[in-house]
FIPALUM-274619 format. One record per residue (C-alpha): residue in one letter; y, z, x. Coordinates in nm, 2 decimals. Layout:
BEGIN
resn / yy / zz / xx
a / Y / Z / X
...
***
This chain:
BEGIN
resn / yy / zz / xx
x / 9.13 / -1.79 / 2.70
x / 9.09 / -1.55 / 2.42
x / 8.79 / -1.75 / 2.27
x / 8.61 / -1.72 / 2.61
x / 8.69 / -1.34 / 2.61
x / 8.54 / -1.26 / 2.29
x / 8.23 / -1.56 / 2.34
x / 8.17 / -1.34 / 2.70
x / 8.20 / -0.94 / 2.48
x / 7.96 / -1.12 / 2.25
x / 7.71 / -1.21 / 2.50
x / 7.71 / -0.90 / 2.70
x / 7.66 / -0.73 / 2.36
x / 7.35 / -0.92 / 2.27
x / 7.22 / -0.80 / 2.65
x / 7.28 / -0.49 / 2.57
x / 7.08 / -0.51 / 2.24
x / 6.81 / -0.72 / 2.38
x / 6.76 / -0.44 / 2.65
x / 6.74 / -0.12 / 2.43
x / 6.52 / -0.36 / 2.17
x / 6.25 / -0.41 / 2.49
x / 6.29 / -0.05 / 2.60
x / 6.20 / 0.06 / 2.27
x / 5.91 / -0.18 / 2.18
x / 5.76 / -0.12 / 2.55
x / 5.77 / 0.24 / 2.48
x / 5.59 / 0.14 / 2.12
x / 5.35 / -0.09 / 2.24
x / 5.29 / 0.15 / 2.54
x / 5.21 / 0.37 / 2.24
x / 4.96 / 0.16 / 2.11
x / 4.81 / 0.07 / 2.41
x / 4.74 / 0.44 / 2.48
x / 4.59 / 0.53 / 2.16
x / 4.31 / 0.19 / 2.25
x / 4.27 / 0.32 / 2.62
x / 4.16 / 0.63 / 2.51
x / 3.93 / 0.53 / 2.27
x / 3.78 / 0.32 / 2.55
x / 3.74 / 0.59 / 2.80
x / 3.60 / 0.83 / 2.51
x / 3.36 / 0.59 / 2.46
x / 3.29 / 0.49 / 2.88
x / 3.26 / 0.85 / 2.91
x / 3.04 / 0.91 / 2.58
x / 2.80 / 0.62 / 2.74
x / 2.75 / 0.78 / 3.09
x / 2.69 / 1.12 / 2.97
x / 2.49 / 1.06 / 2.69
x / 2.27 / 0.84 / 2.92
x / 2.28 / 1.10 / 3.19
x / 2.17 / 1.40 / 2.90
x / 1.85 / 1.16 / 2.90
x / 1.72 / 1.31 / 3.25
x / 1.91 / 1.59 / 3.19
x / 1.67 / 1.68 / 2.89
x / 1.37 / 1.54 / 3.13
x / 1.40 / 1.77 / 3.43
x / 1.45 / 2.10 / 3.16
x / 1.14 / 1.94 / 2.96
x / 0.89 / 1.90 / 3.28
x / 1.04 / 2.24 / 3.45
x / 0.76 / 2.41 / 3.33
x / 0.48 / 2.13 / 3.25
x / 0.11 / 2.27 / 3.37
x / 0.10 / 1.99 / 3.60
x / 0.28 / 2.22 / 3.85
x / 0.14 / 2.54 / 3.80
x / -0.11 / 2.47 / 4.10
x / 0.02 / 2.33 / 4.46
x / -0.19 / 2.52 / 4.68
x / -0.41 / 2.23 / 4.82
x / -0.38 / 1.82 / 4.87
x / -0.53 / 1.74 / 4.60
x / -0.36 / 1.96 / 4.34
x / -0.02 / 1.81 / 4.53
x / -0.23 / 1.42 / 4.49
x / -0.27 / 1.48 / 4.12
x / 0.09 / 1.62 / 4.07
x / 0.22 / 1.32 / 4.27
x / 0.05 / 1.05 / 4.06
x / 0.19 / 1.27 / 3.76
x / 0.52 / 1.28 / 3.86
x / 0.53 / 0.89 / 3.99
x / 0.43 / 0.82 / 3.61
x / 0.75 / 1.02 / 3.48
x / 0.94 / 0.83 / 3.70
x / 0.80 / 0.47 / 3.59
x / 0.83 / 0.57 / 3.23
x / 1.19 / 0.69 / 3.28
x / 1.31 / 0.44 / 3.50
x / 1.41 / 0.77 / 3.74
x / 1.45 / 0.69 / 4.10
x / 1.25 / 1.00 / 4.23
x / 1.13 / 1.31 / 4.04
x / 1.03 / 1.56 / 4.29
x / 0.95 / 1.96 / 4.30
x / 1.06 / 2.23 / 4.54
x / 1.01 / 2.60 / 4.60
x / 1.24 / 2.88 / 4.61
x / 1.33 / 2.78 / 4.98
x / 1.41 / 2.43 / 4.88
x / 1.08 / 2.29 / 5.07
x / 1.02 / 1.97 / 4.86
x / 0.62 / 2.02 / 4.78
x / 0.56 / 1.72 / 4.54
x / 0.78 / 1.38 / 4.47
x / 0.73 / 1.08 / 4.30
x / 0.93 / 0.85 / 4.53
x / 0.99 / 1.05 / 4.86
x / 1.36 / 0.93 / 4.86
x / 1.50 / 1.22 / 4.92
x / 1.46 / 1.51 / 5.24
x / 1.19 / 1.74 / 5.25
x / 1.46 / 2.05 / 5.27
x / 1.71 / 2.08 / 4.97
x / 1.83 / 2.45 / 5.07
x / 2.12 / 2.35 / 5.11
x / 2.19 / 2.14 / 4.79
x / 2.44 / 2.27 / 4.54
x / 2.25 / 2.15 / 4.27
x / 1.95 / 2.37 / 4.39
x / 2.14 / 2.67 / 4.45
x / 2.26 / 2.65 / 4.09
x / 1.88 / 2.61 / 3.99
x / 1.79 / 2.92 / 4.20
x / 2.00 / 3.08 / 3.99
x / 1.87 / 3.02 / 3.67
x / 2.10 / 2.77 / 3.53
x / 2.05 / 2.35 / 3.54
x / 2.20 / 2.23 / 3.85
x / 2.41 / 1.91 / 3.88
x / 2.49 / 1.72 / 4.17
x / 2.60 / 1.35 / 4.32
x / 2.51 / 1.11 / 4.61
x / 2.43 / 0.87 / 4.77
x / 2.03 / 0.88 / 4.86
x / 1.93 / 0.78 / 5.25
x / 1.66 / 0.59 / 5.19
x / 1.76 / 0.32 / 5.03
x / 2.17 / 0.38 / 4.97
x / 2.15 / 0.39 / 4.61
x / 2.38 / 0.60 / 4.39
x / 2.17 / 0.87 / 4.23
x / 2.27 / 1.18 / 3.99
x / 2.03 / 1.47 / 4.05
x / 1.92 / 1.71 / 3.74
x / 1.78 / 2.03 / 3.88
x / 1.61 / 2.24 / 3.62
x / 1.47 / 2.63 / 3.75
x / 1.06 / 2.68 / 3.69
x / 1.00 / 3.04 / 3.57
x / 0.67 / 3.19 / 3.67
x / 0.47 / 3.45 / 3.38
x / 0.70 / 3.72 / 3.54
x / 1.03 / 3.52 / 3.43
x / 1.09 / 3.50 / 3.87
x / 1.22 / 3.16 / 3.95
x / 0.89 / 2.96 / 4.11
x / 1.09 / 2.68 / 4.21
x / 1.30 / 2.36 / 4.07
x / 1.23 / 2.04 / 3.92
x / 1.45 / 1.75 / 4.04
x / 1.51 / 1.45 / 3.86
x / 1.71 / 1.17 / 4.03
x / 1.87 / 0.94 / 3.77
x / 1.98 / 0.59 / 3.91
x / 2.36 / 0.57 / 3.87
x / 2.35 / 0.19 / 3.90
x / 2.07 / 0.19 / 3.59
x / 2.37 / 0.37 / 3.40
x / 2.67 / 0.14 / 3.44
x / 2.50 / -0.19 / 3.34
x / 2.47 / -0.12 / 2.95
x / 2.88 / -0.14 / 3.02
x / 2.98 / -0.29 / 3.30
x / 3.28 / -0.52 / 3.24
x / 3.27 / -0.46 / 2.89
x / 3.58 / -0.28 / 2.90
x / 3.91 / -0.25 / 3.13
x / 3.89 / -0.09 / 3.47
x / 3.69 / 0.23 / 3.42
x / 3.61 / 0.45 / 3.67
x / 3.45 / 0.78 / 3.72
x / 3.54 / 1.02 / 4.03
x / 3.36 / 1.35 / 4.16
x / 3.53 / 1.66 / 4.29
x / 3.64 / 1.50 / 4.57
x / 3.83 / 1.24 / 4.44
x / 3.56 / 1.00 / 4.48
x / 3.47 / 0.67 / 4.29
x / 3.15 / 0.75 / 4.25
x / 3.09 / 0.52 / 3.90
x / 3.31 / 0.25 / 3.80
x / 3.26 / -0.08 / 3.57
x / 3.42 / -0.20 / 3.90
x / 3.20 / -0.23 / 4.19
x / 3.50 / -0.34 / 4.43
x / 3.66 / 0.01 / 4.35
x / 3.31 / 0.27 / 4.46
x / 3.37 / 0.50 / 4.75
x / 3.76 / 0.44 / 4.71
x / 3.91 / 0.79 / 4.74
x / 4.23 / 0.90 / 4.52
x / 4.49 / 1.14 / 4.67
x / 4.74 / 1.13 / 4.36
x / 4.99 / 1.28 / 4.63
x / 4.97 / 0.96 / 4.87
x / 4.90 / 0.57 / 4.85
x / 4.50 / 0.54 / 4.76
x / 4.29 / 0.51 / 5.11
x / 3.98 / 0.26 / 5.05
x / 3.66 / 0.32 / 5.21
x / 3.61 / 0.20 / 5.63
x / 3.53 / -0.13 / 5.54
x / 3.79 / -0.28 / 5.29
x / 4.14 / -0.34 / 5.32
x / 4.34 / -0.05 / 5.19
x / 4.49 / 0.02 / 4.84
x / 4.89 / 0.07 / 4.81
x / 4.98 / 0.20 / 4.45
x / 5.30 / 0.38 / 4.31
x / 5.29 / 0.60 / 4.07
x / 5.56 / 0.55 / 3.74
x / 5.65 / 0.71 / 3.48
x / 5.75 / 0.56 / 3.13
x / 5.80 / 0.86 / 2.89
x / 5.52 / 1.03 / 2.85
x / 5.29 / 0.74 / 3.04
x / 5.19 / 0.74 / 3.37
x / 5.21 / 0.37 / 3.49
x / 5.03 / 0.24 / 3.82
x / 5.24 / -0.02 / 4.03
x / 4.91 / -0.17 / 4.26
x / 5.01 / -0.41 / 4.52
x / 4.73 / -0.64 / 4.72
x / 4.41 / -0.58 / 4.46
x / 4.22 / -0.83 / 4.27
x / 4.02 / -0.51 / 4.10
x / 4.33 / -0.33 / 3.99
x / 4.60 / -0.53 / 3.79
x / 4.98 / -0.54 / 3.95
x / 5.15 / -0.28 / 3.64
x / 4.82 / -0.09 / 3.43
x / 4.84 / 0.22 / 3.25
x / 4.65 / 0.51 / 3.40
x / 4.48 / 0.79 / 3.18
x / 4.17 / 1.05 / 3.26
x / 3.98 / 1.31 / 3.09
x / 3.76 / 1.57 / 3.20
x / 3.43 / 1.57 / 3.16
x / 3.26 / 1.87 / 3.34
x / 2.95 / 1.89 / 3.12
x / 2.82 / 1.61 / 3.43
x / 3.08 / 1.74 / 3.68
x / 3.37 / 1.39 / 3.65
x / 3.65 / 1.30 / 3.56
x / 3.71 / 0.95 / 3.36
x / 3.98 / 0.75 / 3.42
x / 4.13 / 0.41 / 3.31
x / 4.35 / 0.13 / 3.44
x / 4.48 / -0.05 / 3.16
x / 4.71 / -0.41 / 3.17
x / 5.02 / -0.33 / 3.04
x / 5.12 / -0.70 / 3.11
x / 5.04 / -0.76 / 2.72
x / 5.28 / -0.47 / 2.64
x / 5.56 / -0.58 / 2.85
x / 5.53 / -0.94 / 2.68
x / 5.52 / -0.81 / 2.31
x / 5.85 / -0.60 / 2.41
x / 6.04 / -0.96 / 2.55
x / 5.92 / -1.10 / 2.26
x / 6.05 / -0.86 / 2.04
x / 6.40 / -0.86 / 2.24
x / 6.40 / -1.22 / 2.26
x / 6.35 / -1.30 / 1.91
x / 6.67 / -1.02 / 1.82
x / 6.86 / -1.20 / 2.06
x / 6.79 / -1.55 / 1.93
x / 6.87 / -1.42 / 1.60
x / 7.20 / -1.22 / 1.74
x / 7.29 / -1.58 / 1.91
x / 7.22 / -1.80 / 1.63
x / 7.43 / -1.56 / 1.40
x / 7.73 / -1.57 / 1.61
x / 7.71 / -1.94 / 1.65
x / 7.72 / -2.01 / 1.29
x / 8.05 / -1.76 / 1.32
x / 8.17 / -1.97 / 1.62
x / 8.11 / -2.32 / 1.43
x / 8.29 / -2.17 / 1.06
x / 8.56 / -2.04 / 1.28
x / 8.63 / -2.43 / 1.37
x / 8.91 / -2.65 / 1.27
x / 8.80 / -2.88 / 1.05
x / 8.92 / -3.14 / 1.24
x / 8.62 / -3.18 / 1.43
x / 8.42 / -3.18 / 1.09
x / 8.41 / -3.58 / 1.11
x / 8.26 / -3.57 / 1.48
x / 7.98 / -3.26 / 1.34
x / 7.89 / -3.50 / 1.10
x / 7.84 / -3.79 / 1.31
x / 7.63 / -3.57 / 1.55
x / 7.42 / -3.43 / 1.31
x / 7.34 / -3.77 / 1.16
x / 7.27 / -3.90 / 1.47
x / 7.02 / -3.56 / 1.55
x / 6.87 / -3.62 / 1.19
x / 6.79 / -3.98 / 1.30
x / 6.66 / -3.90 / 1.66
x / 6.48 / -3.64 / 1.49
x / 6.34 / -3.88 / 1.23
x / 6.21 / -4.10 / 1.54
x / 6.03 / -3.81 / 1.70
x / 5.84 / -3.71 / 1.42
x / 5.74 / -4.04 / 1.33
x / 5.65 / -4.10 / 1.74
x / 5.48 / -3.75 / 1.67
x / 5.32 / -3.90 / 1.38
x / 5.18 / -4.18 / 1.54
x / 5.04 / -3.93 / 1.79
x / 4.84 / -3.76 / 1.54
x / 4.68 / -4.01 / 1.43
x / 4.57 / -4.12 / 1.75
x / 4.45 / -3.81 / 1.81
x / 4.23 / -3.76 / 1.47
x / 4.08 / -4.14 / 1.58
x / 4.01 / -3.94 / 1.87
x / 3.85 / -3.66 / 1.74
x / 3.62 / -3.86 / 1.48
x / 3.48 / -4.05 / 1.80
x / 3.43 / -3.77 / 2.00
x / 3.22 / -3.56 / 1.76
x / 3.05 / -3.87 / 1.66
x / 2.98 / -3.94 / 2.00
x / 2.89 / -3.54 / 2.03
x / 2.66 / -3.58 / 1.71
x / 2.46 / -3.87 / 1.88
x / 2.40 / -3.69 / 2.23
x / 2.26 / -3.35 / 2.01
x / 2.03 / -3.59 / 1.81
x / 1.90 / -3.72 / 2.14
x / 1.88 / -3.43 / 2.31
x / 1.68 / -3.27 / 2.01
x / 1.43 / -3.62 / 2.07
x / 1.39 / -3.49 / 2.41
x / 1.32 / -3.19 / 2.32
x / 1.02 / -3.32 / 2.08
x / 0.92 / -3.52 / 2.37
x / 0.91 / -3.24 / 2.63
x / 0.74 / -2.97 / 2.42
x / 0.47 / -3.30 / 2.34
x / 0.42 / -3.35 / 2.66
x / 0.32 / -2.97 / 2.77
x / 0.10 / -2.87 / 2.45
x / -0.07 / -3.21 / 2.53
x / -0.22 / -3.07 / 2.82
x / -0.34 / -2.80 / 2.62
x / -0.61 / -3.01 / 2.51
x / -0.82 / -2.97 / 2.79
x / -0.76 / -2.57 / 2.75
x / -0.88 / -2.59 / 2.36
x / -1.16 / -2.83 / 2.38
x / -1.32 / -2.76 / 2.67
x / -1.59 / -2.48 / 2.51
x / -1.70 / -2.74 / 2.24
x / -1.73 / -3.01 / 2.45
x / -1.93 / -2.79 / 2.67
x / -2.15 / -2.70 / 2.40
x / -2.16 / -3.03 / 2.25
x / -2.35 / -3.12 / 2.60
x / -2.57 / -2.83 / 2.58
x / -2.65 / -2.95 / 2.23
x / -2.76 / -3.29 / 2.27
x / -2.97 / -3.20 / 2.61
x / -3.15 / -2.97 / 2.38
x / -3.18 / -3.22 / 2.14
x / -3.33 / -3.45 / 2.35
x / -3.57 / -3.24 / 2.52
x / -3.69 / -3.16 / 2.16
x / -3.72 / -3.48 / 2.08
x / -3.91 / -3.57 / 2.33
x / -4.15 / -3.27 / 2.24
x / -4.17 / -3.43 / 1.86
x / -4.00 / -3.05 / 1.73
x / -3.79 / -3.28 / 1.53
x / -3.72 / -2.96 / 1.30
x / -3.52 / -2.85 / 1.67
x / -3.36 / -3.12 / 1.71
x / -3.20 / -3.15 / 1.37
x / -3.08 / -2.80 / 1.41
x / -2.90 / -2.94 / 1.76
x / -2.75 / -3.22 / 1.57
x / -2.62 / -3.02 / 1.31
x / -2.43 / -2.78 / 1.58
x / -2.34 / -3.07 / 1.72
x / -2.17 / -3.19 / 1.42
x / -2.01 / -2.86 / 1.33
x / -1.85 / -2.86 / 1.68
x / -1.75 / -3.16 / 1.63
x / -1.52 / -3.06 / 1.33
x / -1.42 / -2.78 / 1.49
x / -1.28 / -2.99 / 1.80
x / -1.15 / -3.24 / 1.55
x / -0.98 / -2.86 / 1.39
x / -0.86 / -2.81 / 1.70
x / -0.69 / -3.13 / 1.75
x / -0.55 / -3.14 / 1.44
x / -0.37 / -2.82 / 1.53
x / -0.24 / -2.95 / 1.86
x / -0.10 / -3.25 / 1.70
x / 0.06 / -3.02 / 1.41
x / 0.21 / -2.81 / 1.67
x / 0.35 / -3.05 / 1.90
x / 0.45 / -3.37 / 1.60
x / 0.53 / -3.10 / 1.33
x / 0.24 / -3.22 / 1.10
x / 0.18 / -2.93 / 0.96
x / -0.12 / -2.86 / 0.69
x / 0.04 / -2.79 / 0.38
x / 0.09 / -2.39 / 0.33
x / -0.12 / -2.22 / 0.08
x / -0.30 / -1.91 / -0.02
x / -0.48 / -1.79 / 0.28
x / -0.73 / -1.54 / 0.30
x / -0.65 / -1.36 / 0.56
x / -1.01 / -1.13 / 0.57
x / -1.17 / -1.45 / 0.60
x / -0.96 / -1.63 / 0.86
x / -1.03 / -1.29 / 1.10
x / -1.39 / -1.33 / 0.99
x / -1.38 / -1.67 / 1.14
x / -1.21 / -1.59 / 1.45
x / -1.49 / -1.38 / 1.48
x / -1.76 / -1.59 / 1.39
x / -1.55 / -1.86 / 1.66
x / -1.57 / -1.61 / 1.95
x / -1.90 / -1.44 / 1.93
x / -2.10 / -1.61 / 2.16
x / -1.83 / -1.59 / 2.46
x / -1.79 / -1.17 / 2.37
x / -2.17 / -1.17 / 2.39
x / -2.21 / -1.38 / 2.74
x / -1.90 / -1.18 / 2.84
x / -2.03 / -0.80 / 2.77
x / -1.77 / -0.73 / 2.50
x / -1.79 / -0.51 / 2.25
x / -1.52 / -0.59 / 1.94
x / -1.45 / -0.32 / 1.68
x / -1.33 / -0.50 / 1.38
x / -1.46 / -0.34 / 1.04
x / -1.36 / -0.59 / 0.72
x / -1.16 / -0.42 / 0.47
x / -1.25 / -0.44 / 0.06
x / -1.20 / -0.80 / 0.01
x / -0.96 / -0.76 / -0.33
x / -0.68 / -0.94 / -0.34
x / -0.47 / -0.73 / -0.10
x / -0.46 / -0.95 / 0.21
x / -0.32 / -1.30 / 0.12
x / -0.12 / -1.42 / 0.34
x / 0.12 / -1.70 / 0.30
x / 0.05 / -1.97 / 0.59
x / -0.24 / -2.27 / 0.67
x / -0.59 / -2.18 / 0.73
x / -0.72 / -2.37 / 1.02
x / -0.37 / -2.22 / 1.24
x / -0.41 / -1.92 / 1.14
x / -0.80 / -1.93 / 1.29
x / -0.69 / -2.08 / 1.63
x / -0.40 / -1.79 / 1.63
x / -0.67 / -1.52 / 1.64
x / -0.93 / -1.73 / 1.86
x / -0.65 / -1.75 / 2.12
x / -0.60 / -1.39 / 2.10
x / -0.96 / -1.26 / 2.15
x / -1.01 / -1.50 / 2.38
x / -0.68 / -1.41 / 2.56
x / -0.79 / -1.04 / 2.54
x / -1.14 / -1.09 / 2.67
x / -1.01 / -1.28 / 2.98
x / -0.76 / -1.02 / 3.03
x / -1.13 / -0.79 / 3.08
x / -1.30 / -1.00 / 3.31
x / -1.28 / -0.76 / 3.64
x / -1.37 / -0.51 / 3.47
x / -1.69 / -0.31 / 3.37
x / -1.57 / -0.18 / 3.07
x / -1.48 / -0.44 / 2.75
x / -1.36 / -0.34 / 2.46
x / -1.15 / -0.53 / 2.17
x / -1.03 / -0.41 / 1.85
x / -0.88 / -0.54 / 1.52
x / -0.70 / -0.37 / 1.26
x / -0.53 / -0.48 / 0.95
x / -0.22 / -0.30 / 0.80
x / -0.08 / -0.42 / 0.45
x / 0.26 / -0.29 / 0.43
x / 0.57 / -0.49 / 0.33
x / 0.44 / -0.78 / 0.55
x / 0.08 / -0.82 / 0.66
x / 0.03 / -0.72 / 1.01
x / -0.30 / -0.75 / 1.22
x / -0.34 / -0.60 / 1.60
x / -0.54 / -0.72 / 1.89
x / -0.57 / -0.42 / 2.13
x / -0.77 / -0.45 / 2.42
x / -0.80 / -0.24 / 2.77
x / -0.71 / -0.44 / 3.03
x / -0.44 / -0.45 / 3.26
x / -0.16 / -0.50 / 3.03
x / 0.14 / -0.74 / 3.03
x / 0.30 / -0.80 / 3.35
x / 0.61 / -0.97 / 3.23
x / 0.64 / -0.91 / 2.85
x / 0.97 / -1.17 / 2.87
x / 0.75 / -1.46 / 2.99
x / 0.41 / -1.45 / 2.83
x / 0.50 / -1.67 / 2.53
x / 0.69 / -1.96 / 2.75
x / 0.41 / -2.29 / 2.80
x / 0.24 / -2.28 / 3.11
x / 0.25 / -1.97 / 3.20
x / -0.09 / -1.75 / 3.27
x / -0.16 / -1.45 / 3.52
x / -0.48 / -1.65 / 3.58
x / -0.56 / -1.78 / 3.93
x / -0.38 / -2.14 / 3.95
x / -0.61 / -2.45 / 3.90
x / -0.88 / -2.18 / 3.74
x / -1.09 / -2.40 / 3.45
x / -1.01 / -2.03 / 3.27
x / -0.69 / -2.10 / 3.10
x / -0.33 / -2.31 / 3.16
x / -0.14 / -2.05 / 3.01
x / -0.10 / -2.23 / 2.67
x / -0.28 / -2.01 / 2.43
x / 0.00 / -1.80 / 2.35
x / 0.27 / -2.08 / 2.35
x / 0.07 / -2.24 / 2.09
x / -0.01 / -1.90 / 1.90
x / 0.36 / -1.86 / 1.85
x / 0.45 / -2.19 / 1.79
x / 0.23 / -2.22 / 1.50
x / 0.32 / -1.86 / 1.36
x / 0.67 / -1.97 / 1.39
x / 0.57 / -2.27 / 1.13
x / 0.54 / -2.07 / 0.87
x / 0.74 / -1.81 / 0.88
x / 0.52 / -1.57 / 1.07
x / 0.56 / -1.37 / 1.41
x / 0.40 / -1.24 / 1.66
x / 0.52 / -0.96 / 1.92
x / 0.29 / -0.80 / 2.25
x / 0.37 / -0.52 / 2.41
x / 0.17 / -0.28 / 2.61
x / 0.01 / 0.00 / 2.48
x / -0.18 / 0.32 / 2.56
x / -0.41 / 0.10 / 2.77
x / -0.41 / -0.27 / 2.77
x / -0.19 / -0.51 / 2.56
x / -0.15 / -0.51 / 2.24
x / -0.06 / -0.83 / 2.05
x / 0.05 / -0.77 / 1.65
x / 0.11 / -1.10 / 1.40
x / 0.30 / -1.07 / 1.12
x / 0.28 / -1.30 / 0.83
x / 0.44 / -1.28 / 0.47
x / 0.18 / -1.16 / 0.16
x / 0.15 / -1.48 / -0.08
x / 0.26 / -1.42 / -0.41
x / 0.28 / -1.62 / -0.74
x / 0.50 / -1.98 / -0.74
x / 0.55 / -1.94 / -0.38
x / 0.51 / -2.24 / -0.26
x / 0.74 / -2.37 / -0.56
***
């Protein structure tokens, strides 16, 4: 009875110790978890308002821009409009608009907001003199939308009026949604007005009473904890919140929230059983090597005998476990082997696929030669049958040179699409834009286009590193590209320049329309020309880049001032390079 007293003392003990161990390393890890959180919502917070101080700086910038000086008549408010719709589209801003002193909206970009703002806090402040700040939710199209109101002083340094920018708040939260624990952002209200979140926006806090939800979802019941100097939230029938998190804010009035974060502190609460579980298990395993020295070693014999028999039952498991391993490393060889053989045919495919669409490209290269070739050799016979065999030479010998050209061509199809690549070598790259140029005359002629390209001093400062005959077809496709980008219009206009800097760099500029989707224009296939137009399959660029791409070059289009501009890359040649 006395042995069962003392075994029971000694296991309420170890409770006891296993309880103040987690209560201590729950507090610590608590701790921890704290210090992480806030660097999080520092850094939430850090994103949204520098983002914000983009617009911010906008609407204090174009306050006083001369577009605005003159809204007397429609077309002064015309011009300011297509001014202000251009801010907006370079700024991603949903709506930049202008209003007078009595918050009549004269000018916007968008029109997605009411034509009376009177009553606006955000105007009131910029009728003040100082930048107004506001939140809402905008009627025409229910988006979230942060408005920066910056006053307009006239000559007299009177307030004329307020420039409005409307940032998107959506456009704000993607560069770090779900990138971090449950962040949210709520206005003066109490309002979720950003969040990483979107199950918790609209949800209105009351830190005095449960959390009510917006009209439409279910409501959220939370308690509110305390574990020393942490406030924990107890959430009860949310999949946005977790069951136990650890809730922090900080102020942020520079944009008028407050931040605040909802941290698991399930991870906490396991590192604190772990801690109390392993001081347990060592408590317990000390006082069971007490309890067995403390036997009579009577039962010494039968210990022996038991242990023996654990050594052998162990010695069984480890070699069943053994045998297991094995089995399993068989396994594993197979499967990657297995895995190495399905990559290796799906790289085939691959070849096969990309063969298959630059084939059709063909059609696309050749078909100018081939037309020529035609022209050529009617010529040819009509001269012949004139006698002007002197012409008729002169035919054949285009006819010939387009044929080397289309045999050119081909080669550079079948380089691109079989990786047969021309050996790399010293190219000139003066001479290969001389080319081009020489290629593409005739169509810029037909075509009214005028190409500015001026040949720099030819000594020794533009070798490239790359083949020839690719890098021709490169620049054909791009002036070609360029010129068909001009067709609906009156005015034509290419130009070239070459920059030697680190890396060779040569740009195609012309005026067109520019790029419509910059993300696809180097996939196969794809062409902003009308569909089954003999103009173009939308290969040129695909094979541009491909072929760049063989040899270390690249080639990047964006749109510039007016029109696209298309800029290749390629790496200067230097001595033993190609050693």
């Amino acid at each position: 009875m006395k042995r069962w007293a003392l075994l029971l003392g000694f296991v309420l003990v170890v409770i006891g110790i296993g309880a103040a161990t987690w209560t201590y390393g729950y507090r610590q890890a608590l701790d921890s978890l704290a210090e992480r959180s806030a660097g999080d919502l520092a850094l939430a917070s850090d994103r949204v308002s520098t983002q914000l101080q983009i617009y911010q700086e906008l609407a204090v910038l174009m306050a006083d821009h001369p577009a605005l000086d003159q809204l007397q008549t429609g077309a002064d408010r015309a011009q300011a409009q297509r001014f202000l719709r251009a801010v907006a589209d370079k700024t991603a801003a949903l709506d930049v608009f202008f209003a007078d002193t009595s918050g009549e909206v004269l000018v916007s970009a968008a029109g997605m907001t009411s034509d009376q703002i009177a009553k606006e806090d955000y105007f009131r402040r910029a009728m003040q003199g100082a930048l107004g700040t506001g939140s809402g939710v905008l009627a025409a199209n229910g988006r979230r939308a942060y408005f920066y109101a910056a006053p307009r002083f006239s000559a007299l340094s009177s307030i004329s009026g307020a420039l409005v920018v409307v940032a998107d708040v959506e456009d704000v939260e993607q560069t770090w949604r779900g990138s971090l624990p449950t962040v949210f952002f709520t206005n003066a209200s109490g309002e979720v007005f950003i969040s990483n979140r979107p199950e918790l926006l609209f949800w209105r806090q009351n830190s005095n009473a449960p959390g009510i939800s917006p009209a439409d979802a279910a409501p959220l019941d939370y308690r509110v904890s305390r574990s020393g100097a942490h406030s924990i939230w107890q959430a009860a029938g949310s999949t946005s919140l977790p069951r136990q998190a650890l809730h922090q804010t900080v102020g942020l009035p520079v944009i008028g929230l407050e931040g605040q974060i909802l941290v698991d502190v399930a991870p906490a609460r396991r590192l604190a059983a772990l801690q109390a579980a392993a001081l347990a298990a060592l408590c317990l395993a000390f006082g069971t090597f007490l309890f067995l020295t403390m036997e009579r070693r009577r039962t010494l014999a039968e210990a022996n005998a038991v242990l023996e028999s654990r050594v052998e039952a162990r010695t069984r498991a480890l070699q069943s476990t053994n045998s297991q391993l094995r089995r399993e490393v068989n396994e594993r060889e197979e499967a990657e082997a297995a895995l190495k053989k399905a990559q290796e045919e799906l790289v085939q495919a691959g070849k096969l696929s990309a063969l298959g669409q630059m084939s059709a490209g063909i059609s696309h290269e050749l078909n100018q030669p081939l037309m020529a070739i035609q022209q050529y050799a009617e010529n040819a016979e009509a001269f012949l049958l004139r006698d002007q065999n002197d012409r008729v030479g002169e035919n054949l010998t285009r006819i010939a040179g387009m044929s080397t050209r289309m045999a050119r061509i081909i080669k550079n199809l079948r380089a691109f699409s079989r990786n047969e690549n021309e050996p790399m070598a010293k190219v000139d790259l003066v001479q290969v834009i001389n080319t081009a140029v020489e290629l593409t005359a005739s169509r810029l002629e037909t075509d009214d286009v005028s190409l500015n390209w001026t040949p720099p001093q030819d000594d020794g400062t533009y070798l490239a590193w790359g083949g020839e005959v690719r890098l021709t077809q490169v620049f054909v496709n791009l002036i070609n590209n360029a010129a068909d980008a001009m067709l609906g219009q009156e005015v034509r206009a290419i130009t070239i320049t070459l920059e030697a800097a680190e890396r060779l760099a040569v740009s195609v500029t012309d005026i067109g329309p520019g790029i419509k989707e910059p993300e696809k224009m180097f996939d196969p296939f794809y062409s902003t020309k009308v569909v089954s137009s003999s103009e173009g399959m939308g290969l040129g660029l695909s094979i541009s880049y491909g072929l760049l791409q063989s040899f270390g070059g690249n080639i990047r289009g964006a749109n510039g001032a007016q029109g696209a501009v298309f800029t290749v890359e390629l790496d200067r040649w230097t001595e033993g390079a190609g050693t």
